[in-house]
PDBQT receptor file of N, H, CA, C and O in Angstrom, charges set to zero:
ATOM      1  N   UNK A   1     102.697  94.116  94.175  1.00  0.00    +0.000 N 
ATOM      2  CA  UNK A   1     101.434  93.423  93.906  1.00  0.00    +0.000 C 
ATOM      3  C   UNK A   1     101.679  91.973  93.463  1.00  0.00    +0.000 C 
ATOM      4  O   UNK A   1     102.626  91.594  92.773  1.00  0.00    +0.000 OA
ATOM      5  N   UNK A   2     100.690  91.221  93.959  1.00  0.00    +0.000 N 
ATOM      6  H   UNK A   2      99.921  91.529  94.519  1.00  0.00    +0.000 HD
ATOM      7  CA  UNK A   2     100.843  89.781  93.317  1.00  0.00    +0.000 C 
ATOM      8  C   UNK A   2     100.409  89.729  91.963  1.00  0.00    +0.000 C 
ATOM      9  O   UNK A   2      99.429  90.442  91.746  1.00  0.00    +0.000 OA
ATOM     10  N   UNK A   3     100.859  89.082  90.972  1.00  0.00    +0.000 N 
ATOM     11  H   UNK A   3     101.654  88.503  91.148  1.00  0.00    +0.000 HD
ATOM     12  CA  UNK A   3     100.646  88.728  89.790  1.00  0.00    +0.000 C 
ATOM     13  C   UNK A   3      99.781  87.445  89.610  1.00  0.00    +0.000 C 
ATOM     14  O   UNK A   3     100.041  86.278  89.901  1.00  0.00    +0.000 OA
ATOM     15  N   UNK A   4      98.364  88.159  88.885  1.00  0.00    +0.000 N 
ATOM     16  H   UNK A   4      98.152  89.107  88.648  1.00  0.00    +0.000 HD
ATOM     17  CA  UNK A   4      97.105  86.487  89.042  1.00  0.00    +0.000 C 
ATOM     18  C   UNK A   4      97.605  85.495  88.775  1.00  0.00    +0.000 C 
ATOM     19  O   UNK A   4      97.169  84.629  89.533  1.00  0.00    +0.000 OA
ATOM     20  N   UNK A   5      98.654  84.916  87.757  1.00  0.00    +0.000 N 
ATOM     21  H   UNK A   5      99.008  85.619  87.141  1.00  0.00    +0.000 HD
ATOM     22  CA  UNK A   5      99.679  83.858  86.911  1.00  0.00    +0.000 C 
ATOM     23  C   UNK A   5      99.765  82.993  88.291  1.00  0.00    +0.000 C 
ATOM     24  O   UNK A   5      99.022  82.103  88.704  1.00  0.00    +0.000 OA
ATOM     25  N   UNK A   6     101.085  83.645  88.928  1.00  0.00    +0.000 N 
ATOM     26  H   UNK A   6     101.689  84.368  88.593  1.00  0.00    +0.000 HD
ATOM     27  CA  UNK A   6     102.038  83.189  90.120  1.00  0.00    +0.000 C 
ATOM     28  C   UNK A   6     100.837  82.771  91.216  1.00  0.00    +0.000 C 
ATOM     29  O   UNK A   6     101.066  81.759  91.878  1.00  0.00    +0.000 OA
ATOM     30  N   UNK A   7      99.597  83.464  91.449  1.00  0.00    +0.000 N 
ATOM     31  H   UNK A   7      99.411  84.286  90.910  1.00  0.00    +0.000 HD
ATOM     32  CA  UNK A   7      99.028  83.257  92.531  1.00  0.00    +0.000 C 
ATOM     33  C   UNK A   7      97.897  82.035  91.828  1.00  0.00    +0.000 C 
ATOM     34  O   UNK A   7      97.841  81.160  92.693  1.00  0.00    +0.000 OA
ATOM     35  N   UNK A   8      97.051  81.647  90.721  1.00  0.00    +0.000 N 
ATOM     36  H   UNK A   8      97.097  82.357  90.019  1.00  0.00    +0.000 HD
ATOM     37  CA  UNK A   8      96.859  80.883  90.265  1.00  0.00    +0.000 C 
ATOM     38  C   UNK A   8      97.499  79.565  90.349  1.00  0.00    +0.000 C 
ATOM     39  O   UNK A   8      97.099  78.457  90.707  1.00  0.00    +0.000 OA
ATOM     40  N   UNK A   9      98.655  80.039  89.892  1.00  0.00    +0.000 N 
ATOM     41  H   UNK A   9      98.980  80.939  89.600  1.00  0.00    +0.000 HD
ATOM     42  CA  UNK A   9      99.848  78.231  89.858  1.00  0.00    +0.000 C 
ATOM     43  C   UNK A   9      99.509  78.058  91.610  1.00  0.00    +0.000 C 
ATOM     44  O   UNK A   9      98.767  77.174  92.038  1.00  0.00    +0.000 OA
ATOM     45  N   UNK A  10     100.013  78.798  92.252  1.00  0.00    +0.000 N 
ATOM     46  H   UNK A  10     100.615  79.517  91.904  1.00  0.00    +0.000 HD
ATOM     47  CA  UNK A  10      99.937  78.075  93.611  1.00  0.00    +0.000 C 
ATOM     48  C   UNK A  10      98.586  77.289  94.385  1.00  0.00    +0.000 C 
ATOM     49  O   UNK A  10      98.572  76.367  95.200  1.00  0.00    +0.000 OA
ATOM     50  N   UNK A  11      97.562  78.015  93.805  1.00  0.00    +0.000 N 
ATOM     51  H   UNK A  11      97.573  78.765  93.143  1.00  0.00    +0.000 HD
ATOM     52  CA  UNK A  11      96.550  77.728  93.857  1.00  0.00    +0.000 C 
ATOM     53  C   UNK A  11      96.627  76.517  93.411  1.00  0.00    +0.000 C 
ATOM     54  O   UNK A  11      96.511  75.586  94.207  1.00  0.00    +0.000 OA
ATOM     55  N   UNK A  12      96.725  76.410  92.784  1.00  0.00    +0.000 N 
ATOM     56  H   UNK A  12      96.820  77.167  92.137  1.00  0.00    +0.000 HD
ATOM     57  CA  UNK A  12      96.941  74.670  91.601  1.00  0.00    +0.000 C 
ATOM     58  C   UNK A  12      97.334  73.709  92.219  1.00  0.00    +0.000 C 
ATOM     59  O   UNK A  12      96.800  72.602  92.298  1.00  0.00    +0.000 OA
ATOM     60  N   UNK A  13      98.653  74.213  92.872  1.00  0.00    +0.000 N 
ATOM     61  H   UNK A  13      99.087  75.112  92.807  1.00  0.00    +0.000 HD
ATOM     62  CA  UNK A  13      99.454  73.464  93.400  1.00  0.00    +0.000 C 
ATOM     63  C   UNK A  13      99.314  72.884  94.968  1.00  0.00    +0.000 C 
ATOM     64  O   UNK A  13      99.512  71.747  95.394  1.00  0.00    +0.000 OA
ATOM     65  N   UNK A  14      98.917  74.050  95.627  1.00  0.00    +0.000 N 
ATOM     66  H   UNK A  14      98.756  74.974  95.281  1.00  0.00    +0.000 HD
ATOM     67  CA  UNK A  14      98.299  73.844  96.399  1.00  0.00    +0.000 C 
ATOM     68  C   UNK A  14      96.679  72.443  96.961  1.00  0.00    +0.000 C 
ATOM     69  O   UNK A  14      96.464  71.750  97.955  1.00  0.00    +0.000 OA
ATOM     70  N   UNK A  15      96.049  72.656  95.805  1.00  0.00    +0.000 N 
ATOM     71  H   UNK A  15      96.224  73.219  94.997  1.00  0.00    +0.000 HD
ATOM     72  CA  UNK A  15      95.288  71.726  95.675  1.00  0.00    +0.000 C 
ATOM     73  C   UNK A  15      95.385  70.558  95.639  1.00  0.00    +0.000 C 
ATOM     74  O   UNK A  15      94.850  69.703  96.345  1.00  0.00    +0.000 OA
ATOM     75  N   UNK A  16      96.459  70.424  94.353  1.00  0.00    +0.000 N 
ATOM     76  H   UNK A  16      96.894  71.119  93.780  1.00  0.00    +0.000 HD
ATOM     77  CA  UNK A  16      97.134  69.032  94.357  1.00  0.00    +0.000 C 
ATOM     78  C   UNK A  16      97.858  68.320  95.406  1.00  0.00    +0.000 C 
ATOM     79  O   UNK A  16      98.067  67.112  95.514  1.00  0.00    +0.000 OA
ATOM     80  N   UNK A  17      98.194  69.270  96.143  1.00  0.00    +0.000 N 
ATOM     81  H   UNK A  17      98.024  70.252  96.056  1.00  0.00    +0.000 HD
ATOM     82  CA  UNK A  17      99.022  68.729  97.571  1.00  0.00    +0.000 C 
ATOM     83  C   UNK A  17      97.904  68.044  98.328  1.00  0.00    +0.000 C 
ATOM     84  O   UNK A  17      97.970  66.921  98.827  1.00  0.00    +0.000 OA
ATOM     85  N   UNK A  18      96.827  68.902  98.348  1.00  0.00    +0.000 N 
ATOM     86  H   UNK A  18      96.774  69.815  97.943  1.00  0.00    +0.000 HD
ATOM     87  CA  UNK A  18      95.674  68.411  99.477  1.00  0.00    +0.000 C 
ATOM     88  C   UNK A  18      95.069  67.388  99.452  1.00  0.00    +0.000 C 
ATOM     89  O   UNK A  18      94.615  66.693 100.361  1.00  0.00    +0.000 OA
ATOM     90  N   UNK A  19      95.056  67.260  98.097  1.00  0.00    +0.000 N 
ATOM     91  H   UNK A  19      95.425  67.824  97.358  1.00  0.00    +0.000 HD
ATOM     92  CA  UNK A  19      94.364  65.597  97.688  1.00  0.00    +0.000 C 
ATOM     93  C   UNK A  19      95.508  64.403  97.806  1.00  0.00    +0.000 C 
ATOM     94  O   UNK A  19      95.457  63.321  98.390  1.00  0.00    +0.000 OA
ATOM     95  N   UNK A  20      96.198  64.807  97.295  1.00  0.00    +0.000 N 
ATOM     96  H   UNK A  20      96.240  65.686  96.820  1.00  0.00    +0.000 HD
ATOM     97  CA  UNK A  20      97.742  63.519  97.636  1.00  0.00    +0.000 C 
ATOM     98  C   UNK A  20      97.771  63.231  99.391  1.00  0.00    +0.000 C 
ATOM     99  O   UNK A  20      97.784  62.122  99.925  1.00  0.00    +0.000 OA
ATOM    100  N   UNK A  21      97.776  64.531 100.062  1.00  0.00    +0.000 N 
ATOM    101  H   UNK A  21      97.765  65.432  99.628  1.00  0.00    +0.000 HD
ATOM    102  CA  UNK A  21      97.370  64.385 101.664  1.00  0.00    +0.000 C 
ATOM    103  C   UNK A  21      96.323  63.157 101.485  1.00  0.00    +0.000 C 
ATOM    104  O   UNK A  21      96.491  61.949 101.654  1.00  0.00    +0.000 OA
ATOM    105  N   UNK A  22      94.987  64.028 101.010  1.00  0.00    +0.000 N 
ATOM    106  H   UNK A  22      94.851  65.009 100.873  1.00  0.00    +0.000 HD
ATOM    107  CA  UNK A  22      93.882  63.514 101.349  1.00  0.00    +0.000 C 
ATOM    108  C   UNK A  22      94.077  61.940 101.203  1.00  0.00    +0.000 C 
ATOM    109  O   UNK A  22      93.952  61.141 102.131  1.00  0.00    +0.000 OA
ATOM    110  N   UNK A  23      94.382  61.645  99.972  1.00  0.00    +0.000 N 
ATOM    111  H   UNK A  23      94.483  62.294  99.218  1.00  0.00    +0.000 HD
ATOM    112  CA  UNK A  23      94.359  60.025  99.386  1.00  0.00    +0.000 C 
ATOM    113  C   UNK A  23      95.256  59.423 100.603  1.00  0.00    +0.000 C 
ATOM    114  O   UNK A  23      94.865  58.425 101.209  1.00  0.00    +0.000 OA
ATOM    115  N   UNK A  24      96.491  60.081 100.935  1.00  0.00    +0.000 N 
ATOM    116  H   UNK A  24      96.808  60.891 100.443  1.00  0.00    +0.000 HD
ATOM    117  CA  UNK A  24      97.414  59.502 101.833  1.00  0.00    +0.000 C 
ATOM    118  C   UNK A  24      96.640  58.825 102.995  1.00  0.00    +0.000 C 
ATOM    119  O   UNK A  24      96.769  57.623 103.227  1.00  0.00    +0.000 OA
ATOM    120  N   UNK A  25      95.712  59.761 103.821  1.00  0.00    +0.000 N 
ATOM    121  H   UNK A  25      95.608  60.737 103.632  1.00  0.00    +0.000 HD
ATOM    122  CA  UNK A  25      94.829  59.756 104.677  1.00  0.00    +0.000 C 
ATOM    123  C   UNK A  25      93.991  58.915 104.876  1.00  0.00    +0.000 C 
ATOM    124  O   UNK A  25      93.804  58.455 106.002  1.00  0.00    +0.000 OA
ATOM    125  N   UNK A  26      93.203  58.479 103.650  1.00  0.00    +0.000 N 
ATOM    126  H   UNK A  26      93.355  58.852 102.735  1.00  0.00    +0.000 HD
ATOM    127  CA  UNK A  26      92.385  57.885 103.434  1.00  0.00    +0.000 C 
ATOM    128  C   UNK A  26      92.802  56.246 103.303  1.00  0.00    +0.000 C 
ATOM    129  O   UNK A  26      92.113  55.270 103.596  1.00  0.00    +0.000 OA
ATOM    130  N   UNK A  27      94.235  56.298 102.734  1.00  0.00    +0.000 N 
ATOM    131  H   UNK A  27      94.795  57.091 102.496  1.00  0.00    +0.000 HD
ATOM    132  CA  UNK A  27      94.932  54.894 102.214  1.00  0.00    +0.000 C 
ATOM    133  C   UNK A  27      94.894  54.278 104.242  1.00  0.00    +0.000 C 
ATOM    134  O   UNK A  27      94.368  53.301 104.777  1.00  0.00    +0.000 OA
ATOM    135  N   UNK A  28      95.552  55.193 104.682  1.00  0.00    +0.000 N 
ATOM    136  H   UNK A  28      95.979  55.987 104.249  1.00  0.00    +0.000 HD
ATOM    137  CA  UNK A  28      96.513  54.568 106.187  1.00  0.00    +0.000 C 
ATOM    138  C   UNK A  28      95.483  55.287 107.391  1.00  0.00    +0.000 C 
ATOM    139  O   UNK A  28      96.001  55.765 108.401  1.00  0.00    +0.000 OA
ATOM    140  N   UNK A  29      94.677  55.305 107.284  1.00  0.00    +0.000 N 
ATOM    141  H   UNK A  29      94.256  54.918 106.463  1.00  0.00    +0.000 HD
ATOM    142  CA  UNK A  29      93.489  55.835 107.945  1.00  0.00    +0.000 C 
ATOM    143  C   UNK A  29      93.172  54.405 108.565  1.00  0.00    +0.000 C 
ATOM    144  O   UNK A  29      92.926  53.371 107.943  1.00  0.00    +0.000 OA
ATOM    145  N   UNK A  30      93.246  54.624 110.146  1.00  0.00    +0.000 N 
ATOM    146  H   UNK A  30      93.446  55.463 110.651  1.00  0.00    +0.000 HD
ATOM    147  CA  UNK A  30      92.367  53.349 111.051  1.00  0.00    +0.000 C 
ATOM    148  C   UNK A  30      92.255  54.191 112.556  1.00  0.00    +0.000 C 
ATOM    149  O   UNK A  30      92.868  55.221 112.841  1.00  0.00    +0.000 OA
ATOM    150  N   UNK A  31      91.554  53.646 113.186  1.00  0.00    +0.000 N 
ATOM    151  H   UNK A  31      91.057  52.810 112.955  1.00  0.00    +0.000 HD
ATOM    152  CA  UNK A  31      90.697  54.607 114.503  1.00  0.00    +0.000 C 
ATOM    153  C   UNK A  31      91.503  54.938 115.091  1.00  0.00    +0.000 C 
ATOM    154  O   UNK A  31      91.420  56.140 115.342  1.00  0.00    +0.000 OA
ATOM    155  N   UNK A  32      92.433  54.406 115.538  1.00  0.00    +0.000 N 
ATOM    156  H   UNK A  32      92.501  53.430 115.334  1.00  0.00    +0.000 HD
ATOM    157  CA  UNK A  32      93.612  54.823 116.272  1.00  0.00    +0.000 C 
ATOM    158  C   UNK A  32      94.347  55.958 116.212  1.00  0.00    +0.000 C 
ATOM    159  O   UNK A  32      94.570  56.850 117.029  1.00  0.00    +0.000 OA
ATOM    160  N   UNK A  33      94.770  55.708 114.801  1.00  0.00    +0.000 N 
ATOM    161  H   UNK A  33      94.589  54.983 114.137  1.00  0.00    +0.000 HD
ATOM    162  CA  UNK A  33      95.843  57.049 114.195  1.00  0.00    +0.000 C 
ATOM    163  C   UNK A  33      94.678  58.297 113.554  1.00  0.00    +0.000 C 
ATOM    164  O   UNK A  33      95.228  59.366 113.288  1.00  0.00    +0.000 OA
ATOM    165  N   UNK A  34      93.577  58.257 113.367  1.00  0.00    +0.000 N 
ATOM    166  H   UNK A  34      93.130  57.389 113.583  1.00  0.00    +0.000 HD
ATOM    167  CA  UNK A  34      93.055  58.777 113.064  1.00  0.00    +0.000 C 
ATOM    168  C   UNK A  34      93.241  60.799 112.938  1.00  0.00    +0.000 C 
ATOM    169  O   UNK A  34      93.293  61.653 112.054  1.00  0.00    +0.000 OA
ATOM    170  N   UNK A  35      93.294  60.693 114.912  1.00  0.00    +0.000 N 
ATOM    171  H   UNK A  35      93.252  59.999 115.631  1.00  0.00    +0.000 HD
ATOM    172  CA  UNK A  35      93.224  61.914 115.262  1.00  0.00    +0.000 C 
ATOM    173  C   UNK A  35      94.610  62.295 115.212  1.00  0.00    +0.000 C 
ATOM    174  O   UNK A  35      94.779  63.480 114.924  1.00  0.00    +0.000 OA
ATOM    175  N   UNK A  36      95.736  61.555 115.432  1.00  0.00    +0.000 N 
ATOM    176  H   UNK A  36      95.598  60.593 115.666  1.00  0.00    +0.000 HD
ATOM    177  CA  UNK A  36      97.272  61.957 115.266  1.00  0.00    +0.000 C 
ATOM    178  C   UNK A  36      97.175  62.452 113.499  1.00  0.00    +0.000 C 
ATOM    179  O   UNK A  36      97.869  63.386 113.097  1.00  0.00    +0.000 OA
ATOM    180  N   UNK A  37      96.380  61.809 112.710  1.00  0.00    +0.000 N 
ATOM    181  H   UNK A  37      95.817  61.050 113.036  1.00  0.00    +0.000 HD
ATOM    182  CA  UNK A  37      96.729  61.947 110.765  1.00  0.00    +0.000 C 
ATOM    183  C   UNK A  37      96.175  63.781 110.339  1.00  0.00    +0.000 C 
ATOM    184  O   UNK A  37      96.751  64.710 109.771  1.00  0.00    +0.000 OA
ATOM    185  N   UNK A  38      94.628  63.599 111.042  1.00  0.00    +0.000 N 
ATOM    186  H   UNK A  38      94.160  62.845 111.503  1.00  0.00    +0.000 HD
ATOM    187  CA  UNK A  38      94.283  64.971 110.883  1.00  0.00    +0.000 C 
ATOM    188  C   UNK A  38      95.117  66.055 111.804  1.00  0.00    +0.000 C 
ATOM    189  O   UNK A  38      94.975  67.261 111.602  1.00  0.00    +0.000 OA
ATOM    190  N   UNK A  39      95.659  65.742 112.438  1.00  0.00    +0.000 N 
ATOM    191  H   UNK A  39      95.774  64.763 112.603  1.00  0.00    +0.000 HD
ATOM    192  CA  UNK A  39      96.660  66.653 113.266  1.00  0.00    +0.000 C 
ATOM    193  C   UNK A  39      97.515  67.322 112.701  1.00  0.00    +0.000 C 
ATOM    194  O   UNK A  39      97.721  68.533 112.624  1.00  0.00    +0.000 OA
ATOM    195  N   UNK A  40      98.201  66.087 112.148  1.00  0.00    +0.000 N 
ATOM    196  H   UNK A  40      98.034  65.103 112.210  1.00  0.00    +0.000 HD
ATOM    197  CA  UNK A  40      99.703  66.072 110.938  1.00  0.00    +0.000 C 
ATOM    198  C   UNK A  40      99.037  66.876 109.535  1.00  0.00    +0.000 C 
ATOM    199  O   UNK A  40      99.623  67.647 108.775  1.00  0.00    +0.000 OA
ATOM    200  N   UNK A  41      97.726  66.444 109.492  1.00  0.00    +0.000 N 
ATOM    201  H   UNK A  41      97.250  65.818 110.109  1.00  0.00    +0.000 HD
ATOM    202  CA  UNK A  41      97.203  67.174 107.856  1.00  0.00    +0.000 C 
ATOM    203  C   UNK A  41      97.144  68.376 108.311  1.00  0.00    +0.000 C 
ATOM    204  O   UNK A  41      98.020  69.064 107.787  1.00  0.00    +0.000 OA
ATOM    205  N   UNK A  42      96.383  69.056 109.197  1.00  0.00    +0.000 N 
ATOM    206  H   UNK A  42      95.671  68.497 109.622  1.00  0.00    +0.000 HD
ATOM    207  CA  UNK A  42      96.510  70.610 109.223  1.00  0.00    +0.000 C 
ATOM    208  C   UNK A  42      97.710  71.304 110.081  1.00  0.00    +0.000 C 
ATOM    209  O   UNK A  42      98.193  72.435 110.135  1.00  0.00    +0.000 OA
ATOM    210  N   UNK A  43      97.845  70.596 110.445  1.00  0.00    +0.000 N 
ATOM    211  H   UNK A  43      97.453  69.677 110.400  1.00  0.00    +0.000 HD
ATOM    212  CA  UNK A  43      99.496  71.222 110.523  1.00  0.00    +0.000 C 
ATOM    213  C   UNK A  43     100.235  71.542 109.218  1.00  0.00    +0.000 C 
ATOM    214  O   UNK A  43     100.734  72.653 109.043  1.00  0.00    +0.000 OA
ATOM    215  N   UNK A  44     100.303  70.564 108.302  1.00  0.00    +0.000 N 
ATOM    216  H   UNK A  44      99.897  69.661 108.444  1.00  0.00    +0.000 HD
ATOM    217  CA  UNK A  44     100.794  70.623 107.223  1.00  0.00    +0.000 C 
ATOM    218  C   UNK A  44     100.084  71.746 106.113  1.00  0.00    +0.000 C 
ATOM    219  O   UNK A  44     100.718  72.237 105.180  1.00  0.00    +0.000 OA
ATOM    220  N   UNK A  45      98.864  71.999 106.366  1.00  0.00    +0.000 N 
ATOM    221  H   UNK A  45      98.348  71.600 107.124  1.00  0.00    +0.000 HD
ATOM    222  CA  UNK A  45      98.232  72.790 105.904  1.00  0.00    +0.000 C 
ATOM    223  C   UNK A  45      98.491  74.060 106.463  1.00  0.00    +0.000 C 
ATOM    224  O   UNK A  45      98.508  74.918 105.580  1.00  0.00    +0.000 OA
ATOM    225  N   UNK A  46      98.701  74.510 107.606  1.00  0.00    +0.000 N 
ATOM    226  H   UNK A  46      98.687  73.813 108.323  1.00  0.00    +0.000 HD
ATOM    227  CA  UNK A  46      98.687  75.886 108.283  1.00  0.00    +0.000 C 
ATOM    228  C   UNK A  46      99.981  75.995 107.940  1.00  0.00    +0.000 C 
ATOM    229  O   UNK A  46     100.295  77.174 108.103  1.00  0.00    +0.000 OA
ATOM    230  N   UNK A  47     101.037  75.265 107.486  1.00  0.00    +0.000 N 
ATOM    231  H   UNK A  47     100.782  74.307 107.354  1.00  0.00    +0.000 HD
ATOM    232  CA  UNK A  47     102.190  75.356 107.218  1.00  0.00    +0.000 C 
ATOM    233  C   UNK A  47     102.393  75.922 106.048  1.00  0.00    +0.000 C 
ATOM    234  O   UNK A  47     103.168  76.864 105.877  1.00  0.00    +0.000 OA
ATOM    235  N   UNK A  48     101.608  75.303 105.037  1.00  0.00    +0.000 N 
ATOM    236  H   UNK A  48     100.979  74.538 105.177  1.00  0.00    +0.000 HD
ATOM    237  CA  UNK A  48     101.969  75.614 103.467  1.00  0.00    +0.000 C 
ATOM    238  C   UNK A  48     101.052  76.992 103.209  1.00  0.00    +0.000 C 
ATOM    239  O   UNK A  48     101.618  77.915 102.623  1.00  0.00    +0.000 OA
ATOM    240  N   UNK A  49      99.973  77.128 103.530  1.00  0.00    +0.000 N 
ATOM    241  H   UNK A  49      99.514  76.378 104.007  1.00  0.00    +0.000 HD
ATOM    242  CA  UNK A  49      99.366  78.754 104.202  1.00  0.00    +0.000 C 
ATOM    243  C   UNK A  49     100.511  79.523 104.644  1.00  0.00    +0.000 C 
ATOM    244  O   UNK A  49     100.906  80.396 103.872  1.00  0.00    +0.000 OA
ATOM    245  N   UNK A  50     101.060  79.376 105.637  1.00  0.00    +0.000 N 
ATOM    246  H   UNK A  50     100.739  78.666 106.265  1.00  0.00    +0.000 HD
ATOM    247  CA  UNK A  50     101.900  80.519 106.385  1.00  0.00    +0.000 C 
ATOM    248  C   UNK A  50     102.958  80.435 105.230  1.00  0.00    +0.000 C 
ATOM    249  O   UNK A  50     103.556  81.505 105.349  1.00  0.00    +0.000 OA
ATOM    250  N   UNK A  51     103.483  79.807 104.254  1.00  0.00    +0.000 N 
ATOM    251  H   UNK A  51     102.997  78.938 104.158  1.00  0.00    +0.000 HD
ATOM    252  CA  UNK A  51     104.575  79.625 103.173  1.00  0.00    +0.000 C 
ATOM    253  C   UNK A  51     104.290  80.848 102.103  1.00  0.00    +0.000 C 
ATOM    254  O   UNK A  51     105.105  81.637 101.625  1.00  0.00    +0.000 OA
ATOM    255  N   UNK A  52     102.426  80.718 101.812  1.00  0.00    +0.000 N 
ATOM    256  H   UNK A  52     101.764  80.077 102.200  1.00  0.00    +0.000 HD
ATOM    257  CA  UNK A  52     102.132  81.025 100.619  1.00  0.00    +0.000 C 
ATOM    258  C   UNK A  52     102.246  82.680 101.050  1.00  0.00    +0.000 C 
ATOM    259  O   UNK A  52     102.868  83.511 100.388  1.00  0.00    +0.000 OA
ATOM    260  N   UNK A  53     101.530  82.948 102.265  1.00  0.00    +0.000 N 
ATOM    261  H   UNK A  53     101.025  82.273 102.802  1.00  0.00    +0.000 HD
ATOM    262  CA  UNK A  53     101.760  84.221 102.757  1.00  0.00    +0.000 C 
ATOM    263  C   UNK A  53     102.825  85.128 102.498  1.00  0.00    +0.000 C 
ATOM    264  O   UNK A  53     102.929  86.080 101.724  1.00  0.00    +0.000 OA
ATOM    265  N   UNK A  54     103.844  84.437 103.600  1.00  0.00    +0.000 N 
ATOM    266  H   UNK A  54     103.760  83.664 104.229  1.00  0.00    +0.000 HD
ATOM    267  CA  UNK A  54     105.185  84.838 103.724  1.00  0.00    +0.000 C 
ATOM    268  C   UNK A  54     106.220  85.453 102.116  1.00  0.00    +0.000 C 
ATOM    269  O   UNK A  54     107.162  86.242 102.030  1.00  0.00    +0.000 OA
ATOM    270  N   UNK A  55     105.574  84.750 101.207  1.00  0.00    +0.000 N 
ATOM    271  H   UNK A  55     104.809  84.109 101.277  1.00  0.00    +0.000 HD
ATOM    272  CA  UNK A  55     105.442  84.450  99.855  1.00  0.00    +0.000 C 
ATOM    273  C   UNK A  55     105.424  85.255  99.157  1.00  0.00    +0.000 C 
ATOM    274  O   UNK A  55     106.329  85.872  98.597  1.00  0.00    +0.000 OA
ATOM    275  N   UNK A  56     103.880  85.360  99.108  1.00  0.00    +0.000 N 
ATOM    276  H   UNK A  56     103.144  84.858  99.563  1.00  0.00    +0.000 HD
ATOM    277  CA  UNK A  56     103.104  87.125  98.744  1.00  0.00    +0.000 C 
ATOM    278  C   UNK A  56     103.568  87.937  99.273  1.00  0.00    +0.000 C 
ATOM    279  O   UNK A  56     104.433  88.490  98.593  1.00  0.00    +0.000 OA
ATOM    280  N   UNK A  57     103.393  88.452 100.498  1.00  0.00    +0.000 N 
ATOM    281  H   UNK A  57     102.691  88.003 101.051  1.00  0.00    +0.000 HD
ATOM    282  CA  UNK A  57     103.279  89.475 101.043  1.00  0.00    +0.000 C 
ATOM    283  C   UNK A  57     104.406  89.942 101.644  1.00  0.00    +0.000 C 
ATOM    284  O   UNK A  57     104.408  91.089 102.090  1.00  0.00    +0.000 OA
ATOM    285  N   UNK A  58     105.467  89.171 101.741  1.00  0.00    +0.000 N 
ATOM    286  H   UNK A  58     105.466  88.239 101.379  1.00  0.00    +0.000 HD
ATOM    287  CA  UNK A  58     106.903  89.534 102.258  1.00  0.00    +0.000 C 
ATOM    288  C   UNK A  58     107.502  90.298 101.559  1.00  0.00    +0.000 C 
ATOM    289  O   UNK A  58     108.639  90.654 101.865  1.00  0.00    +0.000 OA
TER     290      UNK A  58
């Protein structure tokens, strides 16, 4: 079983990643790169998902 503690912190942590993305995004964000940045963000996201999984449930 997961322990609420361990799955909380990640939660946390998790968050904090998304906004540091986000701000990143937002800093170097122009029309061009736009659709390549959100590409790279959920990639990076389906990544740290498939981490947290693998994580838990392994």
């Amino acid at each position: 079983m997961v322990r609420p503690c361990s799955f909380y912190l990640t939660i946390q942590i998790f968050l904090k990643a998304t906004r540091k993305l986000q701000n990143y995004q937002d800093r170097f964000s122009s029309a061009s790169l736009n659709k390549r940045k959100q590409f790279f963000f959920f990639t990076m996201l389906a990544v740290f998902f498939g981490c947290i999984f693998i994580l838990f449930i392994g």
